[in-house]
N, C-alpha and C positions, 0 to 999 in steps of 0.2 A: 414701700411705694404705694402710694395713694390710688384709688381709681381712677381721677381723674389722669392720674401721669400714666398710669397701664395704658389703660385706651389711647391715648395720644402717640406713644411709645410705638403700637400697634398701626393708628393710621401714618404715622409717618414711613411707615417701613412699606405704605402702598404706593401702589402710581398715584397723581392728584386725579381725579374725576368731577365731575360736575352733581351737583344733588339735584338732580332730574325733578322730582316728584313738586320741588314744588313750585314751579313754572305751570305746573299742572294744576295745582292750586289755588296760581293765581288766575286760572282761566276759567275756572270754577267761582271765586270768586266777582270777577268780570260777567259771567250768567247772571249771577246774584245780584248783580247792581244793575244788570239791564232790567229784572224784573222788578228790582223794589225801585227805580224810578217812572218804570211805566206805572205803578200801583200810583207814585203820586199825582204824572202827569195826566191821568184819564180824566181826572175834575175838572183842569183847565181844557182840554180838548173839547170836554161836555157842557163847558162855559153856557156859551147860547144858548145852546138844549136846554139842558136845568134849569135856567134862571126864566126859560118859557114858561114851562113846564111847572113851576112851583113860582112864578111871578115875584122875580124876584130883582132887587133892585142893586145899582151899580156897588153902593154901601154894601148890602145884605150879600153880593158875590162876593167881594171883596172878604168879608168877616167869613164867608163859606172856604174861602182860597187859602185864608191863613189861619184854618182849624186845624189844620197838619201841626204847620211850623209851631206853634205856644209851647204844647206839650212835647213834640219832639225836641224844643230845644231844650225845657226843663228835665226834659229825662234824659236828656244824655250824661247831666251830671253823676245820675248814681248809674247807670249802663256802662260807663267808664270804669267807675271804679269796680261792678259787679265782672265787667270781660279782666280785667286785672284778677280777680279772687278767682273765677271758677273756669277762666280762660274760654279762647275762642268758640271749640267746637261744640260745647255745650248751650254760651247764648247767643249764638247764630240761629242754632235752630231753633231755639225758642223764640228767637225773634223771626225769623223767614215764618216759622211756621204759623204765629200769631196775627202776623199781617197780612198773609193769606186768608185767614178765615176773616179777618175784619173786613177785607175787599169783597168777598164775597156774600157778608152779611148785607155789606154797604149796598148791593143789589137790590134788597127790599125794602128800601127806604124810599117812606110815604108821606115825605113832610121835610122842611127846613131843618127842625130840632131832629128828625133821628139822622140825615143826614151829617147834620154839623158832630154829633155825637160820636159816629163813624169816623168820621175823619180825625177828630180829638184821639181816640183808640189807634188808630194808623201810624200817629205820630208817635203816640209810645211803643206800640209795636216797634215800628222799624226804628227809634234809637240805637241800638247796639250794632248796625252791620256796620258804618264804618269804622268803629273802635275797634269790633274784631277783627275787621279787615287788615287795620293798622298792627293789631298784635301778630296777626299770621306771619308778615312782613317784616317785624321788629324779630320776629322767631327764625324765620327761613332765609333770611337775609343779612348780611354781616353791611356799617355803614355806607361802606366806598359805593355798597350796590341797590341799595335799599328807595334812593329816589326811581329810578325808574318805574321796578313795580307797583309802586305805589300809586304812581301815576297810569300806569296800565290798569289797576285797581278802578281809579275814579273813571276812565274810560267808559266802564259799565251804563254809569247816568249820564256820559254824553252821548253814547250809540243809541241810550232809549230816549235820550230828550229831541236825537237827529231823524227815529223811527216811530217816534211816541206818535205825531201829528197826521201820518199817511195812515200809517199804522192802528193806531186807535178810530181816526175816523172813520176808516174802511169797516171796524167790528162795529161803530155805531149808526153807522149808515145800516150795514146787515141784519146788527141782532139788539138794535138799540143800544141805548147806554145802560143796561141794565145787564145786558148779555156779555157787552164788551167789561163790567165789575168783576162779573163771574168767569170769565174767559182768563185774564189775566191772575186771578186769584188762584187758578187750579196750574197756573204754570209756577206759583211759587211752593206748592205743594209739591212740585216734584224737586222741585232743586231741594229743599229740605231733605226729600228720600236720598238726592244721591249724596248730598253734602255729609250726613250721616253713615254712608258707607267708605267715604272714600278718606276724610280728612283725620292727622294723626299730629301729633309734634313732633317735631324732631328728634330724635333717639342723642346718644351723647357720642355717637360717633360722628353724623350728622353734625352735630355743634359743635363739634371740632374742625370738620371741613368748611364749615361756614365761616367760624368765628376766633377759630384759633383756640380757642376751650370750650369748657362746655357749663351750662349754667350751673349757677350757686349751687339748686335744689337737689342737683344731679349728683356731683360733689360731693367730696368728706367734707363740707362744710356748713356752718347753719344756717337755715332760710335769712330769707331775708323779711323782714316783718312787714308786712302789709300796710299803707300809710294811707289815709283816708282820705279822696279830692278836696278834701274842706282844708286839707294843710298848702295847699298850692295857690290858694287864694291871699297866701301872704307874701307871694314875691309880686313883684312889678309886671315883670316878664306877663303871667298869665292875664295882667289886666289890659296891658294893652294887646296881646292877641285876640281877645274878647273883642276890643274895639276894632281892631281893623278887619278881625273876619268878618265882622257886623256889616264893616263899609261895604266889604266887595260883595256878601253874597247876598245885600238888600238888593242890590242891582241886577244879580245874578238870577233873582227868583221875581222881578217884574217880566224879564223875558218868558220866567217858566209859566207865571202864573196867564198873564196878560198881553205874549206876543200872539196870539189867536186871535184874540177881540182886536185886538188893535190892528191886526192886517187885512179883518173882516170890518170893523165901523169908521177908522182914522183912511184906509186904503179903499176901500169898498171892493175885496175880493172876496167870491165866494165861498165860503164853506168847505169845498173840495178842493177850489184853487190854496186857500189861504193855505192848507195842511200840507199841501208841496214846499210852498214858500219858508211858511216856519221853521222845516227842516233844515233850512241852507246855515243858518248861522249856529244852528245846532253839530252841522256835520265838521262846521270850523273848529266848535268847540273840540272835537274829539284831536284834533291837532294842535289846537291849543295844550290840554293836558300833557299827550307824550310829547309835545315841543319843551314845556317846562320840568317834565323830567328826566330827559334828557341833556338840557340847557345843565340843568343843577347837577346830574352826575360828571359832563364832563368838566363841571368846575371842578370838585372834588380831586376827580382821578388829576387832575393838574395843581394839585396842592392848596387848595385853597381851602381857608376854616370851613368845615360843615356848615355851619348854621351863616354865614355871608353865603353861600353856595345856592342856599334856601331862598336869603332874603332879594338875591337880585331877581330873580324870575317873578318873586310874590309884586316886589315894587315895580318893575318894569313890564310887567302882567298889567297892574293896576293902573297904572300911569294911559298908556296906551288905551286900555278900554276905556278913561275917563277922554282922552281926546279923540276919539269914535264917538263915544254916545250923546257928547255936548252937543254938535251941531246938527244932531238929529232933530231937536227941537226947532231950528229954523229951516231945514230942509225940504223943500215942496215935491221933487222928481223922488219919484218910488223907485226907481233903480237905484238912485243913490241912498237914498233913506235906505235901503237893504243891505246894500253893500257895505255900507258902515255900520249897519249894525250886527252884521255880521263878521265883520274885525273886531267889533268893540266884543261880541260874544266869544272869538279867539282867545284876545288877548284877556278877558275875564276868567277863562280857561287855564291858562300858564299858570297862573297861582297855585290851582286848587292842590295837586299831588303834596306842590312843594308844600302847602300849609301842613299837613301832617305829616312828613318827614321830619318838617322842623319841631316840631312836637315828642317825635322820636328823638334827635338828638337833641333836644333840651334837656328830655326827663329822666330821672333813671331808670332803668329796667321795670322795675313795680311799678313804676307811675306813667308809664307811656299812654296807655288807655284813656288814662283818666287825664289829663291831659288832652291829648286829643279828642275830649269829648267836651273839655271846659271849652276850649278854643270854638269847636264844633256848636256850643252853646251861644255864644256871642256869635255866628255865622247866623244861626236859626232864631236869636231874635231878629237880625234883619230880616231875615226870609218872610219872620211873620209880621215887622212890620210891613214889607212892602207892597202886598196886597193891599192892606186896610188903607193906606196912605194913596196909593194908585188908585180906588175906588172913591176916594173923596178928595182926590183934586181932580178926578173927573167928573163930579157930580157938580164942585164949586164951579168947572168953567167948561162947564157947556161941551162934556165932551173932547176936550184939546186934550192932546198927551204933551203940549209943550216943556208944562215944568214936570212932568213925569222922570223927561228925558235928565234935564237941567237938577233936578234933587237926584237922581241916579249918578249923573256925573261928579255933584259933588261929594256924594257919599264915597264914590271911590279913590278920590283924592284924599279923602280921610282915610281912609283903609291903609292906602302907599305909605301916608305920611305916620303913620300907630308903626306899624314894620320897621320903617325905615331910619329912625331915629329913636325907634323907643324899646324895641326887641332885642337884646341882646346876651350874646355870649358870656353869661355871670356863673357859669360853673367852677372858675377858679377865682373868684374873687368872695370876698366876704360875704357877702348878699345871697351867694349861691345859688343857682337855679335849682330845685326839687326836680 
């Protein structure tokens, strides 16, 4: 009798129980993502300020906003595949802990260049938390259940992008923008301490209540060989997840980068006012994500293929926020201008959990990270075009966010349309998905 059959033999002969711990996990993780998205949103909060302060122009914000996204999108390709080799708990904290000190470096920055430099550093830092995120999840979670938390997971950057705006302006009103770097930097230092006390893998009794076995590595069996993100680059599958995450989250990161300016110079609300307002379609978002994973679990538990289960909330996520944000551009009344774009920020929301489940059941075990970090990379080139593109079709026309809105809604219809006809379930067919 092999190990893994003893153990099995053993938890069958228990009552079933729930594996507690890591719902615990996941709320641990959810801290983690409120802090590493408030690390990115304090630059656009500090928009005005800064760009007073170091005189600096719609272009020159713009190239300051998407000094995160370049490198965080390039390094997520090896961060995937490094949370695959050395696993979660290891480059979480390397990552939580590193972007912590770079936000707080980020405080004594006396010039355009060591700022932009800062920001560049933050981007590689925080690479690896949602890949690790994804593996905790891919670990502690058997399929049928795996969309939810995941989506509770991404909840994290929408409770900081819904509290980023009162929240940070309150520290920068107080203690300047310099105070409010340092402030948020010393709260990722803690979660580092505890994340390091508290988080473990699953044991293989644990992977048997989960998963009905327990992994290969655990196993009288031999590993499984490590396979490098560069071999994934040769199915289809990964090319167009690349494009369509690109679509939705260039649109996804105008709101983050440039909903403050725009409800401060397109609306002319104040500073204090606007930092209420931006929250609202922030706080939609957070119902967006557990509406979409939720939507996709109870497809699942009702029989339906995993990876369709994925793709309706991603496309019908997408869809809907592109017919929000279109007629933002012709919209004069600022209630409604809000309101809609606070649906279109909802339903931009639905997607996100599902994009990286579907990553989890595309890939196999070894490659889920990585994976989710290629996908993750085509998200983060839009991210970082959509600043620079927001900042010079504001400078071409005089300030209008018209086709702001109008290039955002089309990008998301590309996004729908990469998913929705080009994604697919190729794990048994010749082509296979990696």
């Amino acid at each position: 009798m092999t190990r893994q059959e003893a153990v099995r033999r053993v938890v069958a002969d228990e009552p079933p129980r729930t594996v507690r711990i890591r719902w615990f996990l996941v709320a641990l993780l959810v801290i983690g993502g409120v802090v590493n998205y408030l690390d990115r949103s304090n630059l656009s909060v500090a928009n005005t300020t800064i760009a007073a302060e170091f005189d600096l122009s719609a272009i020159q914000m713009g190239l300051l906003l998407s000094a995160f996204s370049w490198p965080y999108a390039i390094a997520n390709l090896p961060a995937g595949y490094l949370v695959d080799r050395f696993g979660p708990k290891k480059m979480y904290a390397w990552a939580a802990g590193l972007w912590s000190l770079v936000s707080m470096i980020s405080a004594t920055a006396n010039s355009f260049g060591f700022l932009y430099a800062a920001r560049v550093a933050l981007g590689v830092a925080e690479s690896p938390f949602f890949t690790s995120s994804l593996k905790v999840t891919e670990r502690w979670y058997n399929q049928t259940e795996r969309a939810l938390p995941v989506s509770v997971v991404n909840t994290g950057s929408q409770i900081a992008n819904a509290i980023a705006p009162p929240l940070l302006t309150f520290l920068l009103i107080t203690m300047t923008w310099r105070g409010m770097f340092l402030f948020i930097g010393a709260l990722g230092i803690v979660v580092v301490l505890i994340w390091l006390r508290v988080y473990r893998d699953p044991n293989i009794r644990e992977q048997i209540l989960i998963n009905g076995t327990a992994r290969e590595d655990e196993a009288d069996e031999p590993k499984v060989e490590q396979v490098g993100w560069g071999e994934l680059f040769k199915h289809r599958n990964t090319w167009f997840m690349i494009l369509g995450a690109f679509g939705i989250f260039y649109t996804v990161w105008v709101y983050l980068t440039w909903l403050p300016s725009y409800l401060q110079t397109a609306r002319g609300f104040s500073l204090k006012d606007s930092s209420w307002l931006a929250a609202l379609p922030f706080l939609c978002g957070i119902v967006g994500v557990l509406f979409g994973g939720y939507l996709s679990s109870r497809f699942v538990k009702s029989g339906m293929n995993a990876v369709l289960a994925r793709k309706v909330p991603i496309v019908g996520g997408a869809v809907l926020a592109a017919a929000a944000v279109l007629p933002v551009a012709y919209v004069d009344s600022t209630p409604l201008a809000i309101t809609l774009l606070s649906i279109g920020y909802f339903a931009s929301q639905v997607p996100i959990g599902c994009l990286w489940t579907l990553a989890a059941d595309i890939a196999k075990p070894n490659q889920v990270a990585s994976l989710g970090a290629i996908q993750n990379f085509g998200g983060f080139l839009g991210a970082a075009v959509a600043p620079v593109v927001t900042g010079a079709i504001l400078t071409a026309t005089d300030g209008s966010y018209t086709f702001v809105f109008l290039v955002g809604g089309v990008l998301l219809l590309v996004g729908a349309a990469a998913y929705a006809f080009f994604v697919k379930d190729r794990r048994h067919a010749s082509e296979a998905m990696a």
